[in-house]
RODO-2510 file (C-alpha; in nm, 4 decimals, decimal comma):
residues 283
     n   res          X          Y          Z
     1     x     6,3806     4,1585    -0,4298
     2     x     6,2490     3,8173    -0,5513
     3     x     6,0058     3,6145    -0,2840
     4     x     6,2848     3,3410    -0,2374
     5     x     6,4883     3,6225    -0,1126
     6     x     6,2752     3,8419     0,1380
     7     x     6,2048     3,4670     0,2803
     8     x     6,6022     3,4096     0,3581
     9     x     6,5754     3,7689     0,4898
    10     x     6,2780     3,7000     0,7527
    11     x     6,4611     3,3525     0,8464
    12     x     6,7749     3,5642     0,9821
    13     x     6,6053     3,8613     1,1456
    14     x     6,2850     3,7236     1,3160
    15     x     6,4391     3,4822     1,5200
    16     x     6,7266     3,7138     1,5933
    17     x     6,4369     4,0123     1,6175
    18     x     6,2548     3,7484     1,8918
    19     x     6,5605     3,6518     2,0645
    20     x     6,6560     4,0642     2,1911
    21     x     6,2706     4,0841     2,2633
    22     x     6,3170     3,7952     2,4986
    23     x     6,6046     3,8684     2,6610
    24     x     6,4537     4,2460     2,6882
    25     x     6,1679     4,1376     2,8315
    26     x     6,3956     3,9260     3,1230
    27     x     6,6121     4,2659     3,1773
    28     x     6,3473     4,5011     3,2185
    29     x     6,2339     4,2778     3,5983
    30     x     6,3859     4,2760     3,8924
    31     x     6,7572     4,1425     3,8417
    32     x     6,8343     3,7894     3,8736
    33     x     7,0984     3,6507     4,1423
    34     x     7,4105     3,6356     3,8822
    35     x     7,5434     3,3320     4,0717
    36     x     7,6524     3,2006     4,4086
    37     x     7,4413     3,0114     4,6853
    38     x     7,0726     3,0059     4,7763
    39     x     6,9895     2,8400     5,0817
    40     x     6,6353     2,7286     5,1942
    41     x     6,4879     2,8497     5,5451
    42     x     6,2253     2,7787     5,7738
    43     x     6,3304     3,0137     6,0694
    44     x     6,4206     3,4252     6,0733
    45     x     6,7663     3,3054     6,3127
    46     x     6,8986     3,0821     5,9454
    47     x     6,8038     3,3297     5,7096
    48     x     7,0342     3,5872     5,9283
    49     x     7,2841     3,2928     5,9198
    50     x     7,2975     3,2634     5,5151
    51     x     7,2842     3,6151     5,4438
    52     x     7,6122     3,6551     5,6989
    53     x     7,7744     3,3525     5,5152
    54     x     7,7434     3,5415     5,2005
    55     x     7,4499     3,3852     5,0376
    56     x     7,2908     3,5573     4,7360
    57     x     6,9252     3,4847     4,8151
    58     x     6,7064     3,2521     5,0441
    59     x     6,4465     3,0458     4,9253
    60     x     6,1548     3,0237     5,2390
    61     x     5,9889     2,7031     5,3166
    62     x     5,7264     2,6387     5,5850
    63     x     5,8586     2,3911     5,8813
    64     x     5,4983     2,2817     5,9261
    65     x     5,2990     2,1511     5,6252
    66     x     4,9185     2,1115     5,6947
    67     x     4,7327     1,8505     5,5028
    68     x     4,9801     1,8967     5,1542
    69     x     5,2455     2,1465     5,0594
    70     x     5,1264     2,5184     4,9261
    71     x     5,2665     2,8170     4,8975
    72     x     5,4144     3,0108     5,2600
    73     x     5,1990     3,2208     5,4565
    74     x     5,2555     3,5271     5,2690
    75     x     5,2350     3,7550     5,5749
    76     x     5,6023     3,6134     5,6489
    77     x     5,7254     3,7724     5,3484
    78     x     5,7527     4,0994     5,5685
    79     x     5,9158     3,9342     5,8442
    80     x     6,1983     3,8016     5,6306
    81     x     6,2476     4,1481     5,4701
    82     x     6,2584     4,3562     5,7918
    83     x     6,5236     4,0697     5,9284
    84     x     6,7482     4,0890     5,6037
    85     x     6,8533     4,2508     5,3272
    86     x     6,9359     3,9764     5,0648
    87     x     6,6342     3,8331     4,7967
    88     x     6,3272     3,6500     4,8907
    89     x     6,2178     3,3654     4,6882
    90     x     5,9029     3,1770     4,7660
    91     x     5,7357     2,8448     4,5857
    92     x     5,4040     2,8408     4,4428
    93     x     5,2706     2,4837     4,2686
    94     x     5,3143     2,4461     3,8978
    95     x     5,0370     2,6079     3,7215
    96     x     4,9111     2,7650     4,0092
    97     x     4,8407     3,1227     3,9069
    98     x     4,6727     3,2604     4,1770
    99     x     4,9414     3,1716     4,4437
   100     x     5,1736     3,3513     4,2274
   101     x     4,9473     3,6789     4,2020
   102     x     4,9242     3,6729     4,6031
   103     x     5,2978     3,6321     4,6369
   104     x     5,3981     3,8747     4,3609
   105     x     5,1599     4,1301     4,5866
   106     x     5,3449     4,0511     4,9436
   107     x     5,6319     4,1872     4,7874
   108     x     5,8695     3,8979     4,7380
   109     x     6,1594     3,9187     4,5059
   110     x     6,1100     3,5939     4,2826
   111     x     5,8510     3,3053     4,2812
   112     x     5,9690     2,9625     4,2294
   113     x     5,6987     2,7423     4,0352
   114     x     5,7844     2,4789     4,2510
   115     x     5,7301     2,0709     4,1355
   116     x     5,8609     2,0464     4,5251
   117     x     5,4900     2,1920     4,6325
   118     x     5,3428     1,9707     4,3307
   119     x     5,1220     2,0379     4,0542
   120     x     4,7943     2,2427     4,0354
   121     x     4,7525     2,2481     3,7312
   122     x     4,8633     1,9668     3,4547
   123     x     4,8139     2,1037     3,1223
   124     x     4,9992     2,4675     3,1947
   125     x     5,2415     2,6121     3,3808
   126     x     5,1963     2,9810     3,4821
   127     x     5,2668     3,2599     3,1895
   128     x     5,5435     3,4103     3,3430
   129     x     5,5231     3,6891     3,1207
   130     x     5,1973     3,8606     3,2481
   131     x     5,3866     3,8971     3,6008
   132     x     5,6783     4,1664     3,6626
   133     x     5,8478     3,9310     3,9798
   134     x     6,1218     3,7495     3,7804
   135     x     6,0304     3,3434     3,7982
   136     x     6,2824     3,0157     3,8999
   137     x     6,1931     2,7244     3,7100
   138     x     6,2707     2,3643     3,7430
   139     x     6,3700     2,1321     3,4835
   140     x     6,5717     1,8069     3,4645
   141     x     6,6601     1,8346     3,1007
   142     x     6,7492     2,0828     2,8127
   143     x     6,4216     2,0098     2,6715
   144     x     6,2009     2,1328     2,9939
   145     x     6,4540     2,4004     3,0780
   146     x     6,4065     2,5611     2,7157
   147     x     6,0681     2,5038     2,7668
   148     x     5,9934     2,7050     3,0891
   149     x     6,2062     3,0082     2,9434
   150     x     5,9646     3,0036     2,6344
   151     x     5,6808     3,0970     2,9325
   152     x     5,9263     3,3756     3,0667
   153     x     6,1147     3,2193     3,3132
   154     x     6,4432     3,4149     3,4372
   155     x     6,6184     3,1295     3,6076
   156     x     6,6714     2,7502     3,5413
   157     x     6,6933     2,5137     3,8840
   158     x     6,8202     2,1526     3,7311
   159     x     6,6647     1,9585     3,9749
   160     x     6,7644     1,6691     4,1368
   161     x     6,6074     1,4728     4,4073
   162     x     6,5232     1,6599     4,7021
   163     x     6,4107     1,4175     4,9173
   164     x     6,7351     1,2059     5,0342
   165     x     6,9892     1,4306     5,2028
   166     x     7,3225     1,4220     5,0458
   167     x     7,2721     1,2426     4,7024
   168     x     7,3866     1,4512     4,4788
   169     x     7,4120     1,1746     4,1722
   170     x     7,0817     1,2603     4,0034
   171     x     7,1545     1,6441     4,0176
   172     x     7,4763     1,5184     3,8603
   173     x     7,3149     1,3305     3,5861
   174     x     7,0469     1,5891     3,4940
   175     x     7,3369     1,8945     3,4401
   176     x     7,5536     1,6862     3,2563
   177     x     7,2901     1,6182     3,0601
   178     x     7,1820     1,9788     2,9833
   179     x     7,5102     2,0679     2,8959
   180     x     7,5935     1,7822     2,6719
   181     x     7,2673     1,8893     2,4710
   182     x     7,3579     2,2600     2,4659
   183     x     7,7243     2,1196     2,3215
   184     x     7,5298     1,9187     2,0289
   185     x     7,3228     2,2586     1,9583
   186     x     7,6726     2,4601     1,9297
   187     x     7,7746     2,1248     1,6696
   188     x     7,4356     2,0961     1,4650
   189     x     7,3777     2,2142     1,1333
   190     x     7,0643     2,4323     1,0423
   191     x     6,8421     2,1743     0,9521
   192     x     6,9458     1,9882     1,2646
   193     x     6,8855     2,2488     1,4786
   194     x     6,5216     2,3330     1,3444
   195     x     6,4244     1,9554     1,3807
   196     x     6,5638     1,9285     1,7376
   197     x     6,3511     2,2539     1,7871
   198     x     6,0064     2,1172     1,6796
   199     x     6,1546     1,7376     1,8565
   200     x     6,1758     1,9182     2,1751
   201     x     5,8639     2,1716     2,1200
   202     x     6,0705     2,4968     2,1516
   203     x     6,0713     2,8073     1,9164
   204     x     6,3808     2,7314     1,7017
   205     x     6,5435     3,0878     1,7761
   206     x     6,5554     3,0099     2,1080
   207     x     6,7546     2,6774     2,0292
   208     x     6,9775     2,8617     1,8027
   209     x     7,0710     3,1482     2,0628
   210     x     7,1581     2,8701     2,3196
   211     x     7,3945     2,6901     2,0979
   212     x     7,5764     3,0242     2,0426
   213     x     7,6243     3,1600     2,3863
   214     x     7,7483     2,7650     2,4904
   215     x     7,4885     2,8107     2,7875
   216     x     7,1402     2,8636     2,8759
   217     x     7,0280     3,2118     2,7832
   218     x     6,9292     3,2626     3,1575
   219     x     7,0878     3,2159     3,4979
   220     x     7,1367     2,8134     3,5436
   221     x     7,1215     2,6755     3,9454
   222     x     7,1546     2,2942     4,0174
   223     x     6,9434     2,1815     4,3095
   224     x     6,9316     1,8149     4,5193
   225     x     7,1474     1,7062     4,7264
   226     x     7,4199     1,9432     4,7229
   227     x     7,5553     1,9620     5,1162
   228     x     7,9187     2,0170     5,1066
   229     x     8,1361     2,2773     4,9730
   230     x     8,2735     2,0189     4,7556
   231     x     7,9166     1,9492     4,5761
   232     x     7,9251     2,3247     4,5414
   233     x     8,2340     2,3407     4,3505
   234     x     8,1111     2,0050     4,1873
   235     x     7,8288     2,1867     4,0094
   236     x     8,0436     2,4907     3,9075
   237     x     8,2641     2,3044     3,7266
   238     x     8,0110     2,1282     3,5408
   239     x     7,8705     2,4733     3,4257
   240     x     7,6189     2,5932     3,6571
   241     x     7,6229     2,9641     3,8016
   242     x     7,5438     2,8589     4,1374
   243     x     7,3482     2,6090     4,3600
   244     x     7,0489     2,5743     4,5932
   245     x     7,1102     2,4333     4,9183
   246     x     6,8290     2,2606     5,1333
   247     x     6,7393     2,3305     5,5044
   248     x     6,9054     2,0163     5,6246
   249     x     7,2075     2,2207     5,6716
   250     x     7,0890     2,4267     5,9404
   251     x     7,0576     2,1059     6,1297
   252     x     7,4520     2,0651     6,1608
   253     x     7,6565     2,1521     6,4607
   254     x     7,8016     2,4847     6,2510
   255     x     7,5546     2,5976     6,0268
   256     x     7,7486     2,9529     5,9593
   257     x     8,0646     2,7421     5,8912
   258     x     7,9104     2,4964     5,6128
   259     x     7,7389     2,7759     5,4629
   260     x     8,0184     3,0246     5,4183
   261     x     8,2611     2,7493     5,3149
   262     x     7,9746     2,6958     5,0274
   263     x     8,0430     2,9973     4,9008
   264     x     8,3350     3,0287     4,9076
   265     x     8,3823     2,7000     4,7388
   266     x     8,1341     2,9158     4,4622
   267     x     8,4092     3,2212     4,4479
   268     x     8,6848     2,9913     4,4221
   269     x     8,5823     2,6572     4,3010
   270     x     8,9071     2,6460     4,0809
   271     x     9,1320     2,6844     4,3736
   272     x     9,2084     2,3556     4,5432
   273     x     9,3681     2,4789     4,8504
   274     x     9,0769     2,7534     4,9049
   275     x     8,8564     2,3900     4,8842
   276     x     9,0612     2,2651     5,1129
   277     x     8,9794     2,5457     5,3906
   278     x     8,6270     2,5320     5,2587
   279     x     8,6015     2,1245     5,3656
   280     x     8,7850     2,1762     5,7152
   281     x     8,6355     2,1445     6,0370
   282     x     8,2909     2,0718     5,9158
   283     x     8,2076     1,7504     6,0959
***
């Protein structure tokens, strides 16, 4: 076999070889939340709350932040666990290594390298692959979300803004655009593909298996102002395998209600008259 050839052979396998190692690599942790709702909690009484309402995970936040945001007291880890049975995510900063060694030792499921909690470190993000606890990631475009599974990461969170309760058009913008990039990979030629790839600094296998699975190749949440069953659904149909919700929701008059019509809204979101139910009685 001439040079020319065994070249056109390495081109097809590696990045095909690289692409099972990957995904191997992702299976072999603890297993990711396949879809549904993740809500954020401060207090033992909401986590009980979500995981009756059918949530898949919680995410824990502190209701007291001293000086700037960090990473929970990790000693509430066990709390949480002995109160319920569904995952535990916690934040760490971005970069912050350390936080997510002493989390990944308290036992909690995943770790969430958090831009909510800031950035500790500016040139790198943590190398997800030296840990076994599965990381969330955020992103806000295809480029970033590609990006952050390159460093290991096991879920995508397209972020929105977190800050203002309730708007949900930035989180709208930023999926929409992820998944009209992902429809141009599917479309481009070769070529294309390898200069989007080095345009976008991502190992070109990596671009090529997301174009042909029409997704990302890990579990994709949206997060940022989603409060109603109906920006639940919302995110569903734009392609998302589930949502994060934010504390705020605890603070309505029927927390249990709102949560468990957000999932359902999640099992059904192509069933208007289950929407319908979802959206009753929730003022």
């Amino acid at each position: 076999m001439d040079e020319d050839a065994i070249d056109k052979v390495c081109d097809f396998i590696v990045p095909r070889i690289r692409a099972q190692s990957r995904m191997n690599a992702l299976s072999s942790r603890t297993p990711m939340p396949r879809g549904g709702a993740i809500f954020e909690v401060s207090r033992i009484q909401d986590a009980k709350i979500a995981q009756e309402a059918g949530a898949c995970a919680i995410v824990l936040s502190q209701s007291i932040c001293f000086c700037s945001s960090r990473m929970i007291d990790p000693s509430l880890i066990a709390k949480f666990k002995e109160a319920v049975s569904i995952p535990i995510i916690a934040r760490v900063m971005v970069g912050h290594v350390v936080e997510a060694k002493i989390l990944q030792a308290a036992g909690v499921d995943y770790i969430d390298e958090s831009e909510i909690l800031g950035t500790a470190d500016k040139e790198n993000h943590i190398n997800k692959h030296n840990f076994t606890c599965p990381f969330i990631c955020g992103s806000t475009n295809l480029g970033e979300a590609l990006e952050r599974i390159t460093e290991g990461a096991a879920m995508i969170r397209t972020q929105g803004i977190v800050s203002i309760c309730g708007d949900i058009a930035t989180t709208v913008q930023n999926v929409r655009s992820v998944m009209e990039d992902i429809r141009l990979l599917q479309n481009m030629s070769e070529g294309a593909r390898l200069e989007f790839s080095r345009k976008i600094g991502v190992p070109s296998d990596l671009a090529a298996q997301t174009g042909r699975m029409g997704k990302l190749p890990v579990i994709h949440f949206a997060a940022g102002g989603i409060v109603t069953p109906a920006d639940a659904a919302f995110m569903m149909d734009l392609g998302c395998d589930g949502v994060f919700v934010g504390p705020e929701m605890f603070d309505c008059p029927d927390p249990y209600k709102r949560a468990r019509g957000i999932v359902e809204a999640i099992n059904r979101c192509n069933d208007p008259n289950a929407l319908v139910v979802a959206m009753s009685g929730l003022n």
